[in-house]
NUGU-460577 format. One line per 10 residues: number of its first residue (from 1); their letters; for each residue x, y, z of C-alpha. Coordinates in nm, 2 decimals. Layout:
<rs>
NUM = A = X Y Z | ...
</rs>
This chain:
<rs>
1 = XXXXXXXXXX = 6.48 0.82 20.25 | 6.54 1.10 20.45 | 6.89 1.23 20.57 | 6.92 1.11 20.91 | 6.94 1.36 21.22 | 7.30 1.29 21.31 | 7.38 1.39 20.97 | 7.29 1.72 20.93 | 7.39 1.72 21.28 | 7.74 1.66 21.19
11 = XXXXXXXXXX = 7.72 1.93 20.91 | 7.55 2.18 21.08 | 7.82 2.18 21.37 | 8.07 2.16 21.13 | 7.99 2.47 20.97 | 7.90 2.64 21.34 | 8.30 2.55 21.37 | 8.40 2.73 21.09 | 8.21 3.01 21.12 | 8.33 3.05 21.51
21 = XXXXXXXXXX = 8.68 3.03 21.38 | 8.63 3.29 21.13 | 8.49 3.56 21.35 | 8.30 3.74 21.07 | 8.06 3.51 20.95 | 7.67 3.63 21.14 | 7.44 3.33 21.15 | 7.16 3.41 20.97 | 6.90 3.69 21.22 | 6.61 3.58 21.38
31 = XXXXXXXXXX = 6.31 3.62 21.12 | 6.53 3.56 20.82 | 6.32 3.24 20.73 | 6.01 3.14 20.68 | 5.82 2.84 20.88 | 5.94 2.53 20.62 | 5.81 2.29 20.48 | 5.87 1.92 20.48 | 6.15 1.93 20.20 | 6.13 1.69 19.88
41 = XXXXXXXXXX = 6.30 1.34 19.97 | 6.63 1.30 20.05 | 6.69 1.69 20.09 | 6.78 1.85 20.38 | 6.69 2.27 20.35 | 6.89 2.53 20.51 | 6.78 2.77 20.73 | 6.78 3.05 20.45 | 6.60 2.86 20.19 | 6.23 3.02 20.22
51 = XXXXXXXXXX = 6.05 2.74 20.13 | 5.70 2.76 20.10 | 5.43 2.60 20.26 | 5.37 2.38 19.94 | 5.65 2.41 19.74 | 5.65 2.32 19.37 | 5.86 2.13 19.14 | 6.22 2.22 19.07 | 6.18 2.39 18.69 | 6.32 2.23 18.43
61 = XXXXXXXXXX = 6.70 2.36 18.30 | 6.50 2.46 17.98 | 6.22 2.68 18.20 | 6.50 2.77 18.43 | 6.68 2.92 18.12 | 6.39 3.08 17.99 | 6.28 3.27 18.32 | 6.62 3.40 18.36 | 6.63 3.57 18.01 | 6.30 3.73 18.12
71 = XXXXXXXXXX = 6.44 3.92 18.44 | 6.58 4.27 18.44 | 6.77 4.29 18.73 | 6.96 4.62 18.60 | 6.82 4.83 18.93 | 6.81 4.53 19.17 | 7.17 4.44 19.14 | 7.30 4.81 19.26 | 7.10 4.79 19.60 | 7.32 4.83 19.87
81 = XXXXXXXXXX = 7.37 4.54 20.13 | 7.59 4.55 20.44 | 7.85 4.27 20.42 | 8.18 4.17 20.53 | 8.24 4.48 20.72 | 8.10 4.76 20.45 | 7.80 4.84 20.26 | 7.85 4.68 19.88 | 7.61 4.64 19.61 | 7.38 4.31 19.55
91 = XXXXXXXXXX = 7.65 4.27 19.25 | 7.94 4.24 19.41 | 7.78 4.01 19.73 | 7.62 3.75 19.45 | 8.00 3.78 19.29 | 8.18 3.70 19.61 | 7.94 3.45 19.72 | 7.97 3.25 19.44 | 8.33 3.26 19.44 | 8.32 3.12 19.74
101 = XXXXXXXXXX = 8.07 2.81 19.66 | 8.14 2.76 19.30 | 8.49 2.91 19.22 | 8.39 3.14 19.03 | 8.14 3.45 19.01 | 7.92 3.29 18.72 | 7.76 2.96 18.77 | 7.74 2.73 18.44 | 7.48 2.49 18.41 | 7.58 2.11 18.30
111 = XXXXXXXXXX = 7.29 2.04 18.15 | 7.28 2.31 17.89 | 7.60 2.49 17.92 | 7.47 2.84 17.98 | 7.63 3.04 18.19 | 7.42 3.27 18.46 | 7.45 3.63 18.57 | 7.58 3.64 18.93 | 7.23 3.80 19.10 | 7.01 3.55 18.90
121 = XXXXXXXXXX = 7.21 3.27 19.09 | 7.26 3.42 19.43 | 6.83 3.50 19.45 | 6.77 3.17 19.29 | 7.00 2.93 19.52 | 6.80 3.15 19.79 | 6.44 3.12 19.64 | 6.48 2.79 19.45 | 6.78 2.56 19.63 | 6.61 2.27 19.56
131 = XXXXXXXXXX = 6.73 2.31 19.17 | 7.05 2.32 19.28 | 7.09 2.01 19.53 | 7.22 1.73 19.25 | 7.40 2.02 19.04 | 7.81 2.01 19.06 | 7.79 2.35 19.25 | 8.01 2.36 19.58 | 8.41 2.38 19.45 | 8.68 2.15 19.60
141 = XXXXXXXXXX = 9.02 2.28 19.43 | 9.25 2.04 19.55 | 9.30 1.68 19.40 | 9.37 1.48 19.65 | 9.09 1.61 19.88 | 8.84 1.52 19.57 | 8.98 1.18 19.63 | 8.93 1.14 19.98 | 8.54 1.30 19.94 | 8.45 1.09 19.65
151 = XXXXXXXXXX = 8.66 0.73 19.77 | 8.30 0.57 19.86 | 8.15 0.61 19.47 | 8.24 0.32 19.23 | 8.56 0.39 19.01 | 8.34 0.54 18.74 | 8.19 0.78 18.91 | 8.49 0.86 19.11 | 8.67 0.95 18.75 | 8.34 1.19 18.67
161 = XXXXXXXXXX = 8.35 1.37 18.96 | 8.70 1.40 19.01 | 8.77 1.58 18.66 | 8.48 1.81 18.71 | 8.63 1.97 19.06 | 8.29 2.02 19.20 | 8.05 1.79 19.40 | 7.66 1.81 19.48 | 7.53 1.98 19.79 | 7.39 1.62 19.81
171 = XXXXXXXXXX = 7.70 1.45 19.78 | 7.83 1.64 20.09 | 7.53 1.53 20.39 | 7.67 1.21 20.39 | 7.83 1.02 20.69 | 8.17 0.95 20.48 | 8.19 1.30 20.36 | 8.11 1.45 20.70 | 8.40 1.22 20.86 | 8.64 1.42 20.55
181 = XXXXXXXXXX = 8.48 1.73 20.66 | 8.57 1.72 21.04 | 8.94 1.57 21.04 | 9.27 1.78 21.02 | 9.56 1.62 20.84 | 9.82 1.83 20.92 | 9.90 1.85 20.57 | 9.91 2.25 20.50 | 9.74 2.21 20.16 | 9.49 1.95 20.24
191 = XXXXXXXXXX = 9.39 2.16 20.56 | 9.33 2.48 20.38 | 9.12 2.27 20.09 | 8.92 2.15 20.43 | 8.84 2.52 20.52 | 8.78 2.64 20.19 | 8.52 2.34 20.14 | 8.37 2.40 20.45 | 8.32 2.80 20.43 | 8.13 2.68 20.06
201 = XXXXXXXXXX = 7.92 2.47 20.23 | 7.84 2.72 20.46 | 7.78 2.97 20.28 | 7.55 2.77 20.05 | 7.35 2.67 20.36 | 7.33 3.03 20.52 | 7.32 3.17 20.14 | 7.04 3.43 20.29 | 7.23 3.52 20.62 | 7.37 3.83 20.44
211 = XXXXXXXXXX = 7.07 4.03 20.27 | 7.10 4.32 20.51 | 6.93 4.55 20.32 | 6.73 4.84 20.53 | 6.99 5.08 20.58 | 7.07 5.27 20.91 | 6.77 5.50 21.02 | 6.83 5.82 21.25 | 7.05 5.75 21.58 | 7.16 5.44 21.42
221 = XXXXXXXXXX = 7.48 5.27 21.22 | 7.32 4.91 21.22 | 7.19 4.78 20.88 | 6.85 4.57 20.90 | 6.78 4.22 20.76 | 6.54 4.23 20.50 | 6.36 3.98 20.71 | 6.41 4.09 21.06 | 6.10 4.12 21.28 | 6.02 4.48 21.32
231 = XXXXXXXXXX = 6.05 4.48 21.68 | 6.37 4.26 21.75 | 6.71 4.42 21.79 | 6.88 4.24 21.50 | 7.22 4.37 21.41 | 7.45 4.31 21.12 | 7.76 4.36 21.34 | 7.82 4.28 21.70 | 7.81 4.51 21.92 | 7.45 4.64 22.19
241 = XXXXXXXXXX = 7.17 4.69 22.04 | 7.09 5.06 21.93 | 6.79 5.22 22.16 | 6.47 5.19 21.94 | 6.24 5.52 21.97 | 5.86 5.48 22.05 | 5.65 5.26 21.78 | 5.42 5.56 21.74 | 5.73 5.79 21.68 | 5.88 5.56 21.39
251 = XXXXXXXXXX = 5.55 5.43 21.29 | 5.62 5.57 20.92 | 5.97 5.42 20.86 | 5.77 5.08 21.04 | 5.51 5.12 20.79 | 5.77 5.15 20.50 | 5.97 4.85 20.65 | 5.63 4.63 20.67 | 5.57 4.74 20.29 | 5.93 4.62 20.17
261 = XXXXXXXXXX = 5.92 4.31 20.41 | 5.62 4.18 20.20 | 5.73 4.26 19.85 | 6.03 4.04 19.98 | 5.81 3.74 20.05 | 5.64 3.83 19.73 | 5.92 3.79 19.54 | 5.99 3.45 19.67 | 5.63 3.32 19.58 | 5.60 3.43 19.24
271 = XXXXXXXXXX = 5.99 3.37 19.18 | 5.92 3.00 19.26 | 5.61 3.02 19.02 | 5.82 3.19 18.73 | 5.63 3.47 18.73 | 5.91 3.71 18.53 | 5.68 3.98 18.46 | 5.59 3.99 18.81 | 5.91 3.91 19.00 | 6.07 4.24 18.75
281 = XXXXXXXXXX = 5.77 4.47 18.90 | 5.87 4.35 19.26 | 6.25 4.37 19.18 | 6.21 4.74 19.04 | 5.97 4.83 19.38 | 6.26 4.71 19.59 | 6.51 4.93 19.40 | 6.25 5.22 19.42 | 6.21 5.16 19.76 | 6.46 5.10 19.98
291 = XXXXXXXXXX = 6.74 5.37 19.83 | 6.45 5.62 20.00 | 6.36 5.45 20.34 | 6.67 5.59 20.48 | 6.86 5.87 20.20 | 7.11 5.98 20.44 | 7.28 5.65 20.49 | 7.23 5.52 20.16 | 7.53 5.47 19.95 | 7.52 5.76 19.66
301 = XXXXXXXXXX = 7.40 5.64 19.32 | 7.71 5.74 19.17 | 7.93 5.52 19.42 | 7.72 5.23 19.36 | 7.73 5.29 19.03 | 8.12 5.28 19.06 | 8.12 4.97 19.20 | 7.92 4.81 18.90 | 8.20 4.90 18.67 | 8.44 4.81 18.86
311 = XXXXXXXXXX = 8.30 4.42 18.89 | 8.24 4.45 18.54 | 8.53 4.55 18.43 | 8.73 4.29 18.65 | 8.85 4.60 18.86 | 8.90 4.75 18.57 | 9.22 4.52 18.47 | 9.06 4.49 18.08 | 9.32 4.80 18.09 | 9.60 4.52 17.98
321 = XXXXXXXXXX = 9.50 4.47 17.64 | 9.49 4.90 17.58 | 9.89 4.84 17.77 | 9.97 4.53 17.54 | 9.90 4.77 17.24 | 10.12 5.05 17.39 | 10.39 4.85 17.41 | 10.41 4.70 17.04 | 10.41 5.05 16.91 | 10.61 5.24 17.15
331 = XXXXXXXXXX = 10.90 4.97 17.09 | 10.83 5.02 16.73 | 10.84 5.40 16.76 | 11.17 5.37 16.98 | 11.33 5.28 16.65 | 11.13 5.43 16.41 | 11.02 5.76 16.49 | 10.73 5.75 16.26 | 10.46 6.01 16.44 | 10.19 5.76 16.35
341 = XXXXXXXXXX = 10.33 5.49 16.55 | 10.37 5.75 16.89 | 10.07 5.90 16.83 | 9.91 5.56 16.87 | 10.13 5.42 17.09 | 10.07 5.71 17.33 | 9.69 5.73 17.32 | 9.67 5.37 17.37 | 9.94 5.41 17.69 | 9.66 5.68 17.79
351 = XXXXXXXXXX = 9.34 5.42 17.74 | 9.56 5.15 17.96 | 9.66 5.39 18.19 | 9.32 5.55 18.23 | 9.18 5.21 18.31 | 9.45 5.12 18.60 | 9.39 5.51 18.74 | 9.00 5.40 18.80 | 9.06 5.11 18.93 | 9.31 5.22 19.21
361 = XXXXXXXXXX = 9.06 5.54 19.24 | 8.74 5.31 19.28 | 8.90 5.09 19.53 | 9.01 5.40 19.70 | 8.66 5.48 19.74 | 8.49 5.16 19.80 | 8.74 5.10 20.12 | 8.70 5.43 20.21 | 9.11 5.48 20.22 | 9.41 5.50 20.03
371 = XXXXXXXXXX = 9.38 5.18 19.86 | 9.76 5.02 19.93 | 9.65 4.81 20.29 | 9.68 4.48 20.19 | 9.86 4.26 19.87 | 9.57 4.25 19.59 | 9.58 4.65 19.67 | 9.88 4.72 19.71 | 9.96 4.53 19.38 | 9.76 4.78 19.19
381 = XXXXXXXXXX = 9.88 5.07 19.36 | 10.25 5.00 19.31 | 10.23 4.93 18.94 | 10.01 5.25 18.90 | 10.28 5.46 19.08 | 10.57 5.25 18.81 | 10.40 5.33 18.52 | 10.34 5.70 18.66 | 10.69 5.70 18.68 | 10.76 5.52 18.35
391 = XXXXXXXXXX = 10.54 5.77 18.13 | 10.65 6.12 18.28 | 11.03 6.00 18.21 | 10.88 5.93 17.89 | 10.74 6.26 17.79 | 11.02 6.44 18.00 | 11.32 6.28 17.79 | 11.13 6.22 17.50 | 11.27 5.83 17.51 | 10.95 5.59 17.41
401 = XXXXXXXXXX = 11.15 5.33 17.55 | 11.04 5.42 17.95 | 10.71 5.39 17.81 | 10.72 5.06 17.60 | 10.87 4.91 17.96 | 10.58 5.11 18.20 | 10.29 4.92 17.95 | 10.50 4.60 17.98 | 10.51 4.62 18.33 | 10.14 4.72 18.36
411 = XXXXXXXXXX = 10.01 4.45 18.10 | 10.20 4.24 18.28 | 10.06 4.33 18.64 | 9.66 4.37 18.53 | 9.66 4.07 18.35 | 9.80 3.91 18.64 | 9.56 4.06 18.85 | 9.28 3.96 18.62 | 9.40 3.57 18.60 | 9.51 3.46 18.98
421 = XXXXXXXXXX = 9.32 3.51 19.27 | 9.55 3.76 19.45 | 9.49 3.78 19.82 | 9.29 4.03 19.95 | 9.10 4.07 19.61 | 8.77 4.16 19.71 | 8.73 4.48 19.91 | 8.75 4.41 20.29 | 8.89 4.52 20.63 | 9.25 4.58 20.69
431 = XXXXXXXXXX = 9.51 4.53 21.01 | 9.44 4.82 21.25 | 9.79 4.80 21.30 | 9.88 4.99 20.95 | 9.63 5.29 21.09 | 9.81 5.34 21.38 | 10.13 5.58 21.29 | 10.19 5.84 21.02 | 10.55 5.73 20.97 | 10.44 5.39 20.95
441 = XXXXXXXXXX = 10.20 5.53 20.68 | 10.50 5.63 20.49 | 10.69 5.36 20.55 | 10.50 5.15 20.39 | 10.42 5.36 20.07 | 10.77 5.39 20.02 | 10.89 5.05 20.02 | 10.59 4.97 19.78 | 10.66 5.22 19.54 | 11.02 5.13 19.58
451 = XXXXXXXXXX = 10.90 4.76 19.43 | 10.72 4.90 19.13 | 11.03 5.10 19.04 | 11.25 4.77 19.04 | 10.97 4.59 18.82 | 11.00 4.93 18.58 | 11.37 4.86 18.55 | 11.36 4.51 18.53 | 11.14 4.56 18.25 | 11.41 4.82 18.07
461 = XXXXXXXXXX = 11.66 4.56 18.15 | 11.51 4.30 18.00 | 11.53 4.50 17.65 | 11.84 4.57 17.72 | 11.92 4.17 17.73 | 11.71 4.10 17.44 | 11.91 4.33 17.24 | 12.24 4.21 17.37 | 12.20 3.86 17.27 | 12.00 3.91 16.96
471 = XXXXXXXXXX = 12.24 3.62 16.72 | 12.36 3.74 16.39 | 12.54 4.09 16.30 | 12.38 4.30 16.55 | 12.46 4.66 16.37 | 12.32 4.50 15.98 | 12.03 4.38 16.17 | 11.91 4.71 16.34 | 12.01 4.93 16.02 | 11.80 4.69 15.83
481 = XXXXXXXXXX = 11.55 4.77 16.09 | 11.52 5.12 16.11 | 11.72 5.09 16.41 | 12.02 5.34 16.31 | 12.22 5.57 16.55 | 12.01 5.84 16.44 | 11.66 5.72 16.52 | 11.72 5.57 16.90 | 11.64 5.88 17.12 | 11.47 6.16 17.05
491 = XXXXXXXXXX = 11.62 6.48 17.14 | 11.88 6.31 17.35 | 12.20 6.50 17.41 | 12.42 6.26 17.54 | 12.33 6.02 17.24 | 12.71 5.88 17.08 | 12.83 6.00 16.81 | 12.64 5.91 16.41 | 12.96 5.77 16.32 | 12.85 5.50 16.65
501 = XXXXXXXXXX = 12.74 5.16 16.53 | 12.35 5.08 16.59 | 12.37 4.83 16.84 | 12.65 5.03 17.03 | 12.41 5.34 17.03 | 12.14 5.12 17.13 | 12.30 4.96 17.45 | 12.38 5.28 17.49 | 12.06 5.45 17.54 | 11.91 5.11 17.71
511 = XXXXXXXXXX = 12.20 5.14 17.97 | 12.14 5.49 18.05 | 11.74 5.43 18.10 | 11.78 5.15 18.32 | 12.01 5.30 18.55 | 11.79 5.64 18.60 | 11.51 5.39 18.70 | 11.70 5.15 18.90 | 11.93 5.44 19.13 | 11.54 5.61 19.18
521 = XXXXXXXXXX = 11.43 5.26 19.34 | 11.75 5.26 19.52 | 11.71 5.57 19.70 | 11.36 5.54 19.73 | 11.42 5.18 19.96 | 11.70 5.30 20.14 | 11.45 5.60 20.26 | 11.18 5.32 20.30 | 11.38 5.05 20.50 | 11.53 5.38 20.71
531 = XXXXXXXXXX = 11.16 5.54 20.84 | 11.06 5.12 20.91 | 11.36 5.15 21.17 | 11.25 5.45 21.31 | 10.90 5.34 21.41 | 10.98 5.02 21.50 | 11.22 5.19 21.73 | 10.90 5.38 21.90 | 10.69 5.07 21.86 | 10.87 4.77 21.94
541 = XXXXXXXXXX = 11.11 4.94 22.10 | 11.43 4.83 21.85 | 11.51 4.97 21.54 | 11.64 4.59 21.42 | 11.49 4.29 21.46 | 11.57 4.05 21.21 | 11.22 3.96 21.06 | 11.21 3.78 20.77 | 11.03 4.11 20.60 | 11.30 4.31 20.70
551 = XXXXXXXXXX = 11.57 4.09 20.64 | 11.49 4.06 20.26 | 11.41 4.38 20.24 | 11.77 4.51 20.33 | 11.90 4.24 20.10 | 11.71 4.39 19.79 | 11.88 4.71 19.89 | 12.20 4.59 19.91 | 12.20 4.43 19.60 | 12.10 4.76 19.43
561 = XXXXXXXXXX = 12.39 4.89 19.64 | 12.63 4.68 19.40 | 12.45 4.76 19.14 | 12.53 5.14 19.13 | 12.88 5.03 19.26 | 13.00 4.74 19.02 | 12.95 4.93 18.73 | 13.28 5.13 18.81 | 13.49 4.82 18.84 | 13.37 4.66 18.50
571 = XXXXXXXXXX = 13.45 4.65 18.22 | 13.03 4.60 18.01 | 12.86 4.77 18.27 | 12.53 4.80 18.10 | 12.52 4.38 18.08 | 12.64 4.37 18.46 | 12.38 4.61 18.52 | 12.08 4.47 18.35 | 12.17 4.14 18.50 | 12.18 4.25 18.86
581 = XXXXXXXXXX = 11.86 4.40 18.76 | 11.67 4.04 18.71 | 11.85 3.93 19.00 | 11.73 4.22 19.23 | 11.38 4.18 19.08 | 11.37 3.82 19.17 | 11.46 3.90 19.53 | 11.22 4.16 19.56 | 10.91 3.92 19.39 | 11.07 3.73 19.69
591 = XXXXXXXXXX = 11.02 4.01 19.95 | 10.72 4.09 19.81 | 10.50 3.79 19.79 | 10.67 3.47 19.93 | 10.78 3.62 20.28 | 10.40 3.69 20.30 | 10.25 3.38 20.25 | 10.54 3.11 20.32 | 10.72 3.33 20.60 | 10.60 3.39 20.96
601 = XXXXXX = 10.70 3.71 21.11 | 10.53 4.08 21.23 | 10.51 4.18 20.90 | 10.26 3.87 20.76 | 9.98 4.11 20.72 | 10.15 4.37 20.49
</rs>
């Protein structure tokens, strides 16, 4: 039986909702699909789903395997494609696409456990749906929304499909799911499951909607759908319509257009038959010709290029492991002093450091601006500018220590990045708002950098705790160590006296490289907090306001501020210090992070 009219009805509006309420999300141009046929029982077929005029059998997950091995999609997948505000690669759209139906960038089949390549997927759910309508493919992450979508199956099959955290595109056309899908709880979490769910669903319906592909010609900014009807004025951004020249005057680029047009519907027809040999001569056509239908506002080779490594390289956050490495030698070299141990320890601090520089650098060039605009960015950025920081008072004091606590911190912060979904992780548009004033510009550099210096000394501070409370005789266990006075700076003139037991002399030169970090991050906030003021004096028209961004902020100062003044009115200073340290870096993670997303106030986008 068929899915009745008020059902997709239901959907469809539902998704129209979402995609209002989002304001970036195009409906799919006029000419993107082709006339459809009546689709296989019980299946209703989005508007992007090119079926055929007699379309064939879904292929079997063996045969589905098989073709998929066969394809080289090396050239297709660094095609440009204008998307979410900025030109990308075919990589990076199949990546973010999929994250957005299934979770994840790589879809894994049930039924044999392999695991796809992110283009294969996006062209297939656009060539082949039908494959993919009784898979667990669209993601619901939260529990208790699972429940509520899945209440109607008997208890059996409620326990399947609640531990696999994914339901069918057919599951979700039915009247009780479509009730789930249109009501607001007013439950925070349960309402943001609802809009993730629905933005899946639509972008698995509308899964073509985004393959702009035919770049700007002359007098023109607006990328072309690869299906758009020569003559209509489709536009991958709002905006008027560009003024066409004559048909005679363009007839070449038309001509070219036509000829990539029907490779395009080529593809589809002998993608559905399996054809690999074919589908890779039509794929490598494609990446032969549309890089040359418009050269001057292609994306260079070398930036798309770029981009590849950077989604293969998970923005280039494998840099952690090279970090990891650093840090075990450094701290084993801060004892030692053995050159083999710093030599190694430095050149893997170099590979880690190497990695993080290219992935701030690639960003950088992908947004097209100093990559520090919103929190997955600004994330990267700050630890970059910490372990910058961390390795030049390294080299300049000769104290391996600042660089066993720059690779902890940076370890710490890509393989962070790499784990959690970070907002603002894929490359997008920023608030116009942070464009607007040079000051402001600063402002918000400062502060950041300001951040990463805390998590450098927290770091430092947390060796200095671990050293402190280490049980047992303290001075037998780092003599027996290597650990003597003698060996815990190098070239350090204000090292105690030999005479100076080892853990004394240790504390000693943990104190003194903690508080170098921490008074930098001090200064460097007050002078952030201080240039905020001033612009919000000359754009708000007060210097003070009391936001919940600000008001933390000045409390992670003035913590710092007791910080450099306690220490003259104790008696252990470097155990004070190190303390207050955690503390201040636990306020700032505060300032940081949880204003942003818990908080309302004028600073929510930063």
């Amino acid at each position: 039986m068929r899915f009745s009219i008020t059902t997709t009805a239901v959907l469809t509006l539902l998704c129209c909702i979402h995609a209002s309420a989002l304001g970036q999300v195009r409906s799919a141009p006029q000419g993107n699909s082709l006339p459809e046929a009546s689709p296989p029982p019980q299946v209703a077929t989005g508007p992007s789903a090119l079926a055929p005029d007699a379309p064939p059998a879904p292929p079997t997950p063996q045969r589905h395997q098989q073709f998929a091995a066969q394809l080289d999609l090396s050239a297709f997948r660094r095609l440009a494609v204008f998307e979410g505000g900025r030109a990308k690669i075919i990589d990076t759209l199949a990546r973010e696409q999929l994250t957005r139906i299934y979770g994840k960038p790589r879809w894994t089949d049930p039924a044999t456990g392999v695991t796809y390549d992110p283009v294969f997927t996006l062209l297939d759910l656009l060539f082949e749906p039908s494959y993919y309508y009784d898979k667990p493919l669209i993601y619901v992450e939260v529990l208790d929304l699972r429940r509520q979508l899945v209440s109607h199956l008997p208890p059996a099959e409620q326990e399947t499909w609640l531990k696999r955290g994914r339901l069918t595109p057919r599951m979700l056309v039915t009247p009780h799911i479509a009730q789930v899908l249109g009501a607001m709880t007013g439950n925070l979490t349960l309402d943001k499951a609802l809009r993730q769910l629905r933005l899946a669903v639509y972008s698995f319906d509308q899964i073509g909607a985004s393959f702009y592909l035919i770049s700007p010609g002359p007098g023109s900014d607006q990328w072309a759908h690869v299906l758009d009807p020569m003559d209509a004025p489709s536009r991958a951004d709002a905006g008027p319509a560009p003024v066409r020249p004559a048909r005679d005057a363009a007839a070449p680029a038309t001509d070219a257009i036509a000829s990539i047009q029907q490779r395009f519907l080529q593809l589809r027809d002998v993608w559905r038959a399996a054809d690999a040999v074919r589908v890779n001569v039509l794929l490598a056509a494609l990446a032969d010709d549309l890089p040359r239908l418009n050269p001057a506002s292609y994306p260079a080779p070398w930036v798309r290029q770029a981009e590849y490594l950077y989604n293969i390289t998970d923005k280039f956050t494998v840099g952690h492991w090279a970090y990891f490495g650093a840090l075990i030698l450094l701290l084993i070299a801060f004892g030692t002093q053995r050159l083999w141990l710093i030599r190694s320890g430095l050149i893997l601090f170099a590979a880690g450091f190497l990695a993080h520089t290219a992935g701030v650098a690639v960003r950088g060039v992908l947004a097209g601006r100093w990559p520090i605009h919103n929190q997955f960015e600004s994330f990267m950025a700050i630890t970059w500018f910490a372990t910058l920081v961390g390795a030049a008072l390294m080299l300049a004091r000769r104290q391996w220590l600042f660089g066993a606590a720059a690779a902890a911190m940076a370890g710490c912060a890509l393989l962070l990045a790499n784990t959690v979904p970070i907002p603002s992780h894929d490359v997008g548009q920023v608030a116009g708002i942070l464009a607007t004033s040079r000051i402001l510009y600063f402002h918000v550099n400062m502060v950041l950098f300001s951040y990463g210096l805390i998590a450098l000394g927290f770091f430092v501070s947390a060796f200095y705790l671990a050293a402190h409370y280490l049980h047992g005789r303290p001075a037998e266990r780092f003599a027996a160590a290597g650990l003597g006075a003698t060996g815990l700076s190098y070239a350090n003139p204000t090292r105690p006296p030999a005479a100076t037991p080892a853990r004394v002399a240790l504390l000693h030169d943990l104190d003194r490289a903690q508080m170098v970090v921490l008074q930098l991050a001090f200064w460097v906030l007050g002078a952030g907090i201080l240039l905020g003021a001033y612009w919000a004096d000359h754009a708000w028209g007060r210097w003070w306001a009391w936001d919940p961004k600000e008001t933390w902020a000045l409390l992670t100062w003035i913590i710092y501020l007791i910080v450099i003044h306690l220490r003259f009115a104790v008696r252990n200073r470097g155990l004070v210090t190190a303390w207050l340290s955690v503390v201040g870096f636990l306020v700032m993670l505060w300032t940081y992070w949880g204003v942003n997303l818990l908080l309302a106030g004028l600073h929510s986008y930063a």
